[in-house]
C-alpha angles and dihedrals in degrees: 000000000000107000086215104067094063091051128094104230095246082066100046091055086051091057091040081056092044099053088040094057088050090057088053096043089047089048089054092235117132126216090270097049103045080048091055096042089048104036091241118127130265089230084041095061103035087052085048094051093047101037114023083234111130135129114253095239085055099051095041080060088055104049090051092044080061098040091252111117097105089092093070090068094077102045114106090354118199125219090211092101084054095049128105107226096251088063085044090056096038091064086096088129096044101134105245093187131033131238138250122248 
């Protein structure tokens, strides 16, 4: 079972800030310097470690800035590598917008 699914999202970007701050501590790099390395501010990254709170842009940054961006490859993965080109054109009914509820 997926941690995650049992989580409410503030707590999951505090673990994702959590696990962040242990690849740069085990990087030896300290708040200034993994700032400076990924672009993000200083004020952007201590409010990330303490509170989960961050832009995506800016922890995307981050996790390159460590050499952990591979990760990212498998969030909200898509089939369509995987598909033949009649089931590519046959996605005529594939939903484009969501809907209200």
């Amino acid at each position: 079972m997926d941690v995650y699914t049992i989580l409410p999202a503030p707590d999951i970007t505090k673990d994702l800030a959590t696990r962040l701050k242990r690849c740069r501590l085990a990087q030896n790099l300290t708040q200034a310097g993994l700032a400076a390395r990924s672009g993000v501010p200083l004020g952007t990254l201590k409010k990330f470690e303490h509170s989960g709170s961050i832009s995506l842009v800016s922890f995307v940054r981050l996790l390159v800035a460590l050499d952990e961006q591979h990760g990212l490859e498998r969030l909200l993965e898509s089939n369509d590598r995987e598909a033949t080109l009649d089931q590519l054109l046959s996605t005529s009914n594939v939903r484009k917008r969501g809907r209200l509820s």
